[in-house]
PQR file of N, CA, C, O and H, with PARSE charges and radii, in Angstrom:
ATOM      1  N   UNK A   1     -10.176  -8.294   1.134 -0.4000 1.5000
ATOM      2  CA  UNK A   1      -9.312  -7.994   0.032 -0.0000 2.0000
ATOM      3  C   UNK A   1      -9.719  -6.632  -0.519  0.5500 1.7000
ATOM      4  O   UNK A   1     -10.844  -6.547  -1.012 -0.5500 1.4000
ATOM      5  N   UNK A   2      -9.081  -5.760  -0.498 -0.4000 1.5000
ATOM      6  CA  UNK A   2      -9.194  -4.577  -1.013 -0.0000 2.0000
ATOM      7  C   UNK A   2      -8.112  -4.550  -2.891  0.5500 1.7000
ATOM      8  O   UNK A   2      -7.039  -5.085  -3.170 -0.5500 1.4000
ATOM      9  H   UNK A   2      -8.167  -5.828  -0.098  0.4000 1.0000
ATOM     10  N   UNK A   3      -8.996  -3.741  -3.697 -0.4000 1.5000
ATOM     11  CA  UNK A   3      -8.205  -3.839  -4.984 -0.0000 2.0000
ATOM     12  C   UNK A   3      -8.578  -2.452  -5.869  0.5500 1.7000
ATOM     13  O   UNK A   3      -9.482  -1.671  -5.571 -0.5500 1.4000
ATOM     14  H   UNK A   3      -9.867  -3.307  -3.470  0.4000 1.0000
ATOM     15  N   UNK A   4      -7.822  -2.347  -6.838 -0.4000 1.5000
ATOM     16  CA  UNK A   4      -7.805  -0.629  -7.181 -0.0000 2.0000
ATOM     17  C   UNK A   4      -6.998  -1.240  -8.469  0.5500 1.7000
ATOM     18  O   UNK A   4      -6.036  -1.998  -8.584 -0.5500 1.4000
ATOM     19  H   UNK A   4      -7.088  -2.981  -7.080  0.4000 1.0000
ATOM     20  N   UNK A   5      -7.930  -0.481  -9.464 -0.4000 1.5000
ATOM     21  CA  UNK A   5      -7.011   0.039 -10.714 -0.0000 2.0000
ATOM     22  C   UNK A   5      -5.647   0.170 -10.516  0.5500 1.7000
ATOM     23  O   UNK A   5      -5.551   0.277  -9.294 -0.5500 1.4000
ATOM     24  H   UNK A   5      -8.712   0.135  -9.371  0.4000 1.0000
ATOM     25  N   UNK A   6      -4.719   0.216 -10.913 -0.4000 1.5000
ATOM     26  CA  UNK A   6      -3.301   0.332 -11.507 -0.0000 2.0000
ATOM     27  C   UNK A   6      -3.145   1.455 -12.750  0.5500 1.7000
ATOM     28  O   UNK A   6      -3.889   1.941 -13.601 -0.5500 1.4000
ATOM     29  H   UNK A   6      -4.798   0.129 -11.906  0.4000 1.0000
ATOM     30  N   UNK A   7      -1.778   1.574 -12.361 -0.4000 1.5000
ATOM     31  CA  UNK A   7      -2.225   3.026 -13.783 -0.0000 2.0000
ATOM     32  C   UNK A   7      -0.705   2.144 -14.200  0.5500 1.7000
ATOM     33  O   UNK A   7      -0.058   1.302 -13.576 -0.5500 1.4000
ATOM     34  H   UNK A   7      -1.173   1.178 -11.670  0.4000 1.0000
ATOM     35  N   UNK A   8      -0.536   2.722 -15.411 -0.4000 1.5000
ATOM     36  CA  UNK A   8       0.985   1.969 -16.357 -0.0000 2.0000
ATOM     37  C   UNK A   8       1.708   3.758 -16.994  0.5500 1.7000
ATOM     38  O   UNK A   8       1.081   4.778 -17.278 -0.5500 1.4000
ATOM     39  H   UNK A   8      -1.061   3.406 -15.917  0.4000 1.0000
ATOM     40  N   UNK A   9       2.590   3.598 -17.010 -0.4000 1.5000
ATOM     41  CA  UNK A   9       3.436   4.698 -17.210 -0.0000 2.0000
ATOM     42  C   UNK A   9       4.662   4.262 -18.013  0.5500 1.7000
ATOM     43  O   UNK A   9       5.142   3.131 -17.941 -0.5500 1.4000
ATOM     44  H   UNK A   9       3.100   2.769 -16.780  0.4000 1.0000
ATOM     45  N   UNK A  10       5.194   5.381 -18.889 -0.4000 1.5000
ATOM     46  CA  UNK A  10       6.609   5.311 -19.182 -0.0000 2.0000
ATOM     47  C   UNK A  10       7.705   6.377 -18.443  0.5500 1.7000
ATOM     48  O   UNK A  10       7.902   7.585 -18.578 -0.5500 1.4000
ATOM     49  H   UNK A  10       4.805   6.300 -18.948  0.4000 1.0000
ATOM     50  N   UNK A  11       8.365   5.241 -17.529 -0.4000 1.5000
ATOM     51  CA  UNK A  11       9.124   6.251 -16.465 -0.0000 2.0000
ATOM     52  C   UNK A  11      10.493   6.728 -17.621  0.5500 1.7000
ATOM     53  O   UNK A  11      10.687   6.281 -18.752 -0.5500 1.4000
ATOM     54  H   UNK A  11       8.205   4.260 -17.420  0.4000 1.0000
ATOM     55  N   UNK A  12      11.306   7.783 -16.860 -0.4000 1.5000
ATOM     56  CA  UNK A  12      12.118   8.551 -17.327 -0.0000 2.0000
ATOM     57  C   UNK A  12      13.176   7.706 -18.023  0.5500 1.7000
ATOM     58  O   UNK A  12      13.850   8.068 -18.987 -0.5500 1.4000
ATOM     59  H   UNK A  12      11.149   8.146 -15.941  0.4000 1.0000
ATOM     60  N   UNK A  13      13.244   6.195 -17.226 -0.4000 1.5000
ATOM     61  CA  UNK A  13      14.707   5.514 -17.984 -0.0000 2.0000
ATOM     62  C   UNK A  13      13.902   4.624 -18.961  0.5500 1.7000
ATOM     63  O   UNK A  13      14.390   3.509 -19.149 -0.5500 1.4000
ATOM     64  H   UNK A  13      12.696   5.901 -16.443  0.4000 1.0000
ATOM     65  N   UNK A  14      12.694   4.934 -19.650 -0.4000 1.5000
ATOM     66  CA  UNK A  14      12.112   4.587 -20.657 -0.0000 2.0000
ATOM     67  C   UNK A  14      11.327   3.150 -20.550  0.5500 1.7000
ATOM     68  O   UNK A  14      10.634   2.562 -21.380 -0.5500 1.4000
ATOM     69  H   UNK A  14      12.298   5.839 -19.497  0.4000 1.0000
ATOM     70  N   UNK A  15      11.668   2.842 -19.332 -0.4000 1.5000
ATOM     71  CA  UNK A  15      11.031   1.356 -18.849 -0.0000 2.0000
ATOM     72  C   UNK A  15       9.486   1.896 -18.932  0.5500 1.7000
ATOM     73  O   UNK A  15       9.163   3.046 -18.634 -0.5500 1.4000
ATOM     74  H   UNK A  15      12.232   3.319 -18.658  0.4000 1.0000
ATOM     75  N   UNK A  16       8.737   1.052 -19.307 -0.4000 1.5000
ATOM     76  CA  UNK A  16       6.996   0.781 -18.430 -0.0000 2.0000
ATOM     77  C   UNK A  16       6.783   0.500 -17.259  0.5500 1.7000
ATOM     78  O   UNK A  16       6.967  -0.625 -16.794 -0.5500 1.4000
ATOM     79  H   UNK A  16       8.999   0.118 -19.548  0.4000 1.0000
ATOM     80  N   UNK A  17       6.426   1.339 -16.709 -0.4000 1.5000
ATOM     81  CA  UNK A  17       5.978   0.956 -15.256 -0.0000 2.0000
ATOM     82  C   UNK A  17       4.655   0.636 -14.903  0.5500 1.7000
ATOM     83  O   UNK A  17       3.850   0.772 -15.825 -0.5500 1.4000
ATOM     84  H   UNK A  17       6.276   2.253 -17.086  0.4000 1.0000
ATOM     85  N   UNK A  18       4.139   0.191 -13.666 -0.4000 1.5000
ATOM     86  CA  UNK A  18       3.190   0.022 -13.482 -0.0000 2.0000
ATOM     87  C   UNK A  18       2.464   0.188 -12.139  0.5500 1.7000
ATOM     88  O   UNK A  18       2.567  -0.912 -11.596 -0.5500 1.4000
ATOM     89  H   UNK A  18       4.793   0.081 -12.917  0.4000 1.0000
ATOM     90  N   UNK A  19       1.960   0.798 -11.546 -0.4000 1.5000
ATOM     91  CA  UNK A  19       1.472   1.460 -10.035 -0.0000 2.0000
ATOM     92  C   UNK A  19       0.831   1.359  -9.543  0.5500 1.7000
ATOM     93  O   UNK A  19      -0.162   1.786 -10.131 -0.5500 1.4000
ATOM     94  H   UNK A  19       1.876   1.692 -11.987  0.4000 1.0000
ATOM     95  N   UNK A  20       0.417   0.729  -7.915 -0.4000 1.5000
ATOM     96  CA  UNK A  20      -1.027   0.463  -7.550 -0.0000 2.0000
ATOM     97  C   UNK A  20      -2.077   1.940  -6.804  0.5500 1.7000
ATOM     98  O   UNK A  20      -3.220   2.392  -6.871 -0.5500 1.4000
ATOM     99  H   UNK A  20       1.224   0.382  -7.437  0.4000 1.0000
ATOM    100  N   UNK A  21      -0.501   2.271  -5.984 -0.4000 1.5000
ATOM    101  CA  UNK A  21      -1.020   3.400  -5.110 -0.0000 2.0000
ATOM    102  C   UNK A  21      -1.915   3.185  -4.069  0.5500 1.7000
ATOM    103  O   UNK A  21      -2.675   4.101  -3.755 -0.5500 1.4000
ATOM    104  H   UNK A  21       0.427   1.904  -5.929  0.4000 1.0000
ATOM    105  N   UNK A  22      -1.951   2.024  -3.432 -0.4000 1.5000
ATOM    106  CA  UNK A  22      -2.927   1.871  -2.500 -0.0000 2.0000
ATOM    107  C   UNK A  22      -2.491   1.795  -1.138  0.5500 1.7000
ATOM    108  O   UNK A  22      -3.406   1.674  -0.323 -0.5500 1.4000
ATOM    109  H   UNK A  22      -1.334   1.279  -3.687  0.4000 1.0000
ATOM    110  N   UNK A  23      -1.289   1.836  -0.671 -0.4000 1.5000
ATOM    111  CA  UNK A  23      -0.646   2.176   0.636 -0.0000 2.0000
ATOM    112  C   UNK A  23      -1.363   3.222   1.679  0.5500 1.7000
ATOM    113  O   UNK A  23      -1.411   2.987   2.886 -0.5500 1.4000
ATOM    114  H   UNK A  23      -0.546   1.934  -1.333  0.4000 1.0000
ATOM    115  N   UNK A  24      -1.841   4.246   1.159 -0.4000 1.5000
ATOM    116  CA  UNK A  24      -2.501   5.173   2.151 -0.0000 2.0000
ATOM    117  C   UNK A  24      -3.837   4.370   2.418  0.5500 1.7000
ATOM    118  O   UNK A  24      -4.161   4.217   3.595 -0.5500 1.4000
ATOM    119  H   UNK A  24      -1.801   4.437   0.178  0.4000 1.0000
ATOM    120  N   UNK A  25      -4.582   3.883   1.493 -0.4000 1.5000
ATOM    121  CA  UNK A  25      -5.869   3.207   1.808 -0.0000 2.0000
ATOM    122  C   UNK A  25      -5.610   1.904   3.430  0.5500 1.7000
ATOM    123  O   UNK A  25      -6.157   1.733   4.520 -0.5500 1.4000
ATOM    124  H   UNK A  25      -4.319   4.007   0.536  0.4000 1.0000
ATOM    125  N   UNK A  26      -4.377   1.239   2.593 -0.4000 1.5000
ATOM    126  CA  UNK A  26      -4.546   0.245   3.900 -0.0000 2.0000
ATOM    127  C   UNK A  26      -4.193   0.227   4.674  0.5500 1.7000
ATOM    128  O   UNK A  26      -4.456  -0.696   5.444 -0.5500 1.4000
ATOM    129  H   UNK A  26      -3.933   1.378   1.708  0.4000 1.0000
ATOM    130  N   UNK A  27      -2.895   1.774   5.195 -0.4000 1.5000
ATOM    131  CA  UNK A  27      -2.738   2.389   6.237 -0.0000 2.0000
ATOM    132  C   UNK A  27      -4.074   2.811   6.907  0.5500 1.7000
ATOM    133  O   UNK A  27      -4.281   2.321   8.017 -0.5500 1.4000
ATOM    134  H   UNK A  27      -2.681   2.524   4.569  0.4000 1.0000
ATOM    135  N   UNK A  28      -4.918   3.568   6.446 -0.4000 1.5000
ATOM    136  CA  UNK A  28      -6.048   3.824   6.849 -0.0000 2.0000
ATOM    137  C   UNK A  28      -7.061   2.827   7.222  0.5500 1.7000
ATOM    138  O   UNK A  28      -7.685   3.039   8.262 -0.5500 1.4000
ATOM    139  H   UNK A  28      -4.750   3.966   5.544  0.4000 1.0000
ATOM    140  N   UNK A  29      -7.257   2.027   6.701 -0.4000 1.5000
ATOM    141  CA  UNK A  29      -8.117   0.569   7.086 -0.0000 2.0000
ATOM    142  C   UNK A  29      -7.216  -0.353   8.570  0.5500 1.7000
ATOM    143  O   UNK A  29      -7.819  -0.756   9.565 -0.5500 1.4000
ATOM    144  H   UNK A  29      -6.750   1.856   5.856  0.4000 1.0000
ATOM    145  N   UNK A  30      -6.078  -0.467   8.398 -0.4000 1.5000
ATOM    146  CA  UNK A  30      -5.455  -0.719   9.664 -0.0000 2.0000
ATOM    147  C   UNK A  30      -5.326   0.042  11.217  0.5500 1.7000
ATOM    148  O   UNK A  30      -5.369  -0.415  12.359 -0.5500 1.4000
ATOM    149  H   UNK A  30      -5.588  -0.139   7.590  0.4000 1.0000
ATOM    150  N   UNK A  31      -5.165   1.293  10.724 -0.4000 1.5000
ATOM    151  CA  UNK A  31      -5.712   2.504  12.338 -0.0000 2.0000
ATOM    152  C   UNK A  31      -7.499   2.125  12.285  0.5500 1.7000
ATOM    153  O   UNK A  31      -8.006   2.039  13.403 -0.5500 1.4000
ATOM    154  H   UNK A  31      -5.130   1.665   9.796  0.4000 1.0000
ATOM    155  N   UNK A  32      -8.098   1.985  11.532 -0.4000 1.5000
ATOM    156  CA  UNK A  32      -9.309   2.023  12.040 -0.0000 2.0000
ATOM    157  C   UNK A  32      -9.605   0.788  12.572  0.5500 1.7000
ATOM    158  O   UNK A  32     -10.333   1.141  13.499 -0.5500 1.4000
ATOM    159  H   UNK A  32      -7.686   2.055  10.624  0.4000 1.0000
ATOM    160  N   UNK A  33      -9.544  -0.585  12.645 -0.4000 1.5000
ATOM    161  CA  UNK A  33      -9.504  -1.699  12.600 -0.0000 2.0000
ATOM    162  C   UNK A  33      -9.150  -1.675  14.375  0.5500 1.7000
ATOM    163  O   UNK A  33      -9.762  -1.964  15.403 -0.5500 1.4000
ATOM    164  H   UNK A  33      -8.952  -0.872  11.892  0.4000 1.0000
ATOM    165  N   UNK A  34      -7.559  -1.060  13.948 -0.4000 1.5000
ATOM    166  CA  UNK A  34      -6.719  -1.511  14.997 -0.0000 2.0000
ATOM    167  C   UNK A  34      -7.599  -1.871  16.638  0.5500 1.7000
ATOM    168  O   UNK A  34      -7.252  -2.811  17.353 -0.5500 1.4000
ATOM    169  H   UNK A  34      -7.062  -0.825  13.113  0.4000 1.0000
ATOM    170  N   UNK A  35      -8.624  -1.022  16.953 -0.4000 1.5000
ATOM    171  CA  UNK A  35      -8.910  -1.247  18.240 -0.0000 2.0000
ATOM    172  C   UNK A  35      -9.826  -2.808  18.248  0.5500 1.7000
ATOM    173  O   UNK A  35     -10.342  -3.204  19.294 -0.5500 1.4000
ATOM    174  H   UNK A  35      -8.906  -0.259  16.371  0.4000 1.0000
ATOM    175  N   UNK A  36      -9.893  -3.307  17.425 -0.4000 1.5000
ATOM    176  CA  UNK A  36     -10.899  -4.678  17.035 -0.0000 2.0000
ATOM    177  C   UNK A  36      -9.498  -5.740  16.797  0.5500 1.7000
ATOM    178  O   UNK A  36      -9.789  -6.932  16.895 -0.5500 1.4000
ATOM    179  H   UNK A  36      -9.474  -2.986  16.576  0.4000 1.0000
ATOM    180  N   UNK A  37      -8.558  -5.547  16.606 -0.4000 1.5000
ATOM    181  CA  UNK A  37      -7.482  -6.301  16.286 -0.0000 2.0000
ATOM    182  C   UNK A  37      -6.358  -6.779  17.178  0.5500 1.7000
ATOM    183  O   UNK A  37      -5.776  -5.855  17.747 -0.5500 1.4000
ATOM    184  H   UNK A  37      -8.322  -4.578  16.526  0.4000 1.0000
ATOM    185  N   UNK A  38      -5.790  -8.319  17.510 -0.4000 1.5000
ATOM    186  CA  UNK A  38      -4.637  -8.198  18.188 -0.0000 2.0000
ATOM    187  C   UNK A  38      -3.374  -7.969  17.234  0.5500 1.7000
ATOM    188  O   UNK A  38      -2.449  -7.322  17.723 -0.5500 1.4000
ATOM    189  H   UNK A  38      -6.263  -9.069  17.048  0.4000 1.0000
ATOM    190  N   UNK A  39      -3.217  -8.522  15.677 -0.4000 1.5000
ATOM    191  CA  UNK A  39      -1.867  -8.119  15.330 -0.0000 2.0000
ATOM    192  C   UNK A  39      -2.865  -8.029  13.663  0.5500 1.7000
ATOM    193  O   UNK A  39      -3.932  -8.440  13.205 -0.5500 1.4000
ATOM    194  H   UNK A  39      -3.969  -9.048  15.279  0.4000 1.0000
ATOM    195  N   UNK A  40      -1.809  -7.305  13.286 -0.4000 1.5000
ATOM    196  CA  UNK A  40      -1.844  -6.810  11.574 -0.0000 2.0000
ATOM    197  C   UNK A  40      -0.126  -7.708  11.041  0.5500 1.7000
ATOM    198  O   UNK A  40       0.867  -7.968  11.720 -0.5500 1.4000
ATOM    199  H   UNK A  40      -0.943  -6.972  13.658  0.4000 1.0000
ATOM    200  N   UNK A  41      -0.373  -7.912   9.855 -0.4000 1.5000
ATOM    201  CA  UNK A  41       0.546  -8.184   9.239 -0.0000 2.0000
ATOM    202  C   UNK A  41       0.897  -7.861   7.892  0.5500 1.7000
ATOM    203  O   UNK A  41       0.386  -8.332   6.875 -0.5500 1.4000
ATOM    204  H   UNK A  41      -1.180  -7.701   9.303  0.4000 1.0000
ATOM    205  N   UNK A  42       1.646  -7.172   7.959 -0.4000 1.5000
ATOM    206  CA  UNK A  42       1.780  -6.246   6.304 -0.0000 2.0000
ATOM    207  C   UNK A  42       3.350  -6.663   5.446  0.5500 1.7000
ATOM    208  O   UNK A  42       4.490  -6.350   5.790 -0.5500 1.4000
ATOM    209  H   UNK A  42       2.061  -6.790   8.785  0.4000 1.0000
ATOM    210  N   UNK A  43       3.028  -7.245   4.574 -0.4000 1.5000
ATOM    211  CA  UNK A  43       4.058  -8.001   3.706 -0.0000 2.0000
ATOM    212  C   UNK A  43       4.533  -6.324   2.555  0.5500 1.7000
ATOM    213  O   UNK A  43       3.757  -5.871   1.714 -0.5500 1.4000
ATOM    214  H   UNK A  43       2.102  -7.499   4.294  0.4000 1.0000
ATOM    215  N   UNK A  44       5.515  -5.904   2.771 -0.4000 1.5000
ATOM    216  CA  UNK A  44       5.915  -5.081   1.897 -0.0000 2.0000
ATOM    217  C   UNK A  44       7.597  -4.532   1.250  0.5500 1.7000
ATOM    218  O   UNK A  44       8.636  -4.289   1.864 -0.5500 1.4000
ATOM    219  H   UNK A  44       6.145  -6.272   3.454  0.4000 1.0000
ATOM    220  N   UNK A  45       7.385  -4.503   0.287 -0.4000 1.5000
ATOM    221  CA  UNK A  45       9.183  -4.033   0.103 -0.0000 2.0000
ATOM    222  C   UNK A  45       9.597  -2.981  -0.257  0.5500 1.7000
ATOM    223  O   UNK A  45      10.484  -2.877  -1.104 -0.5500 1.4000
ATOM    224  H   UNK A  45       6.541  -4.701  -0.212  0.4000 1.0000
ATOM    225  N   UNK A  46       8.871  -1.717   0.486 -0.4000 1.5000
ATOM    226  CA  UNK A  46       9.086  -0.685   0.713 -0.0000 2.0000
ATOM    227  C   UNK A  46       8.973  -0.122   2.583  0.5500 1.7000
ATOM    228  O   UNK A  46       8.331  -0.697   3.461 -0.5500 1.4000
ATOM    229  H   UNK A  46       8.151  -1.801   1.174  0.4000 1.0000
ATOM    230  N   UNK A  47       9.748   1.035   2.720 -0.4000 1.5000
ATOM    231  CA  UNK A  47       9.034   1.411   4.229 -0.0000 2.0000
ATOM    232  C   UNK A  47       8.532   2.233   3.703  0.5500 1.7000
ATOM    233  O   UNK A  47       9.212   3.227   3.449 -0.5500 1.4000
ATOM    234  H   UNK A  47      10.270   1.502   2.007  0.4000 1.0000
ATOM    235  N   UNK A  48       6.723   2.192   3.183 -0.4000 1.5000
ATOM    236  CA  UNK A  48       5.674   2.840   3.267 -0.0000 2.0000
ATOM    237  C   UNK A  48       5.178   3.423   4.491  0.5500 1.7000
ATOM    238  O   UNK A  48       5.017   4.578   4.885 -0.5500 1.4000
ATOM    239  H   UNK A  48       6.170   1.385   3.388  0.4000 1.0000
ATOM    240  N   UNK A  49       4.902   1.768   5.182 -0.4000 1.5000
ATOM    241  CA  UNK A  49       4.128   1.344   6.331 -0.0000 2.0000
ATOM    242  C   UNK A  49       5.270   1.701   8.064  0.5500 1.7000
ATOM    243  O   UNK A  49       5.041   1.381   9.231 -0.5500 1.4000
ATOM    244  H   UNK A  49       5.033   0.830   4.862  0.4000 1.0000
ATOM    245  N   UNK A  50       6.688   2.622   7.306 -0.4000 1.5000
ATOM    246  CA  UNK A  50       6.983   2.366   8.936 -0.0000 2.0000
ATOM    247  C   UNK A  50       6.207   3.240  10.040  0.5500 1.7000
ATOM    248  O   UNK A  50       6.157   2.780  11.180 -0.5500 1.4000
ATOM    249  H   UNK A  50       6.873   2.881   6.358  0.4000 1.0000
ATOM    250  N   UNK A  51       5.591   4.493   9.760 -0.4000 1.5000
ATOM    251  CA  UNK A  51       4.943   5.082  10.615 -0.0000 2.0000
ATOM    252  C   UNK A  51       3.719   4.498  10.978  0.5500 1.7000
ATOM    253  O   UNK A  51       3.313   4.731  12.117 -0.5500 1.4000
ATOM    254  H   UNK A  51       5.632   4.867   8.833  0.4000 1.0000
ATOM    255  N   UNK A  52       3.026   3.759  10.209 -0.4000 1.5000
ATOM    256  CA  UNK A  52       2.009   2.528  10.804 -0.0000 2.0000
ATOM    257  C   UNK A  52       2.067   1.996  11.772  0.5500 1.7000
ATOM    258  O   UNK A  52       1.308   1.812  12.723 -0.5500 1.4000
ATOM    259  H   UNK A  52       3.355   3.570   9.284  0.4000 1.0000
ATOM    260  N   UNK A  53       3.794   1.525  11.307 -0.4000 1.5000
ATOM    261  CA  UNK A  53       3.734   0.282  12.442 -0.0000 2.0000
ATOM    262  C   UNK A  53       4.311   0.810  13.731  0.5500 1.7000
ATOM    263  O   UNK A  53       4.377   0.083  14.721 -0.5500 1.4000
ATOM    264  H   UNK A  53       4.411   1.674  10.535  0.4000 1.0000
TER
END
């Protein structure tokens, strides 16, 4: 389990937001892995991860 601060913001349409930013980290932990690994599975609802995969 990897975990990271969050930062909170007031975006432009005045909502609070809230951000993890940790996508590059577990892109990076997955290429390194990868040769020790048969499958990864990444639950996300963004395409962060499509050049990952």
């Amino acid at each position: 389990m990897v975990t990271k601060p969050t930062v909170e913001f007031v975006a432009a349409t005045g909502r609070r937001k809230v951000k993890g930013n940790i996508d590059i980290g577990v892109a990076i932990d997955a290429m390194e892995l990868a040769e020790h690994l048969d499958h990864v599975a990444i639950f996300s609802g963004d395409g962060d991860f499509r050049s990952l995969v």
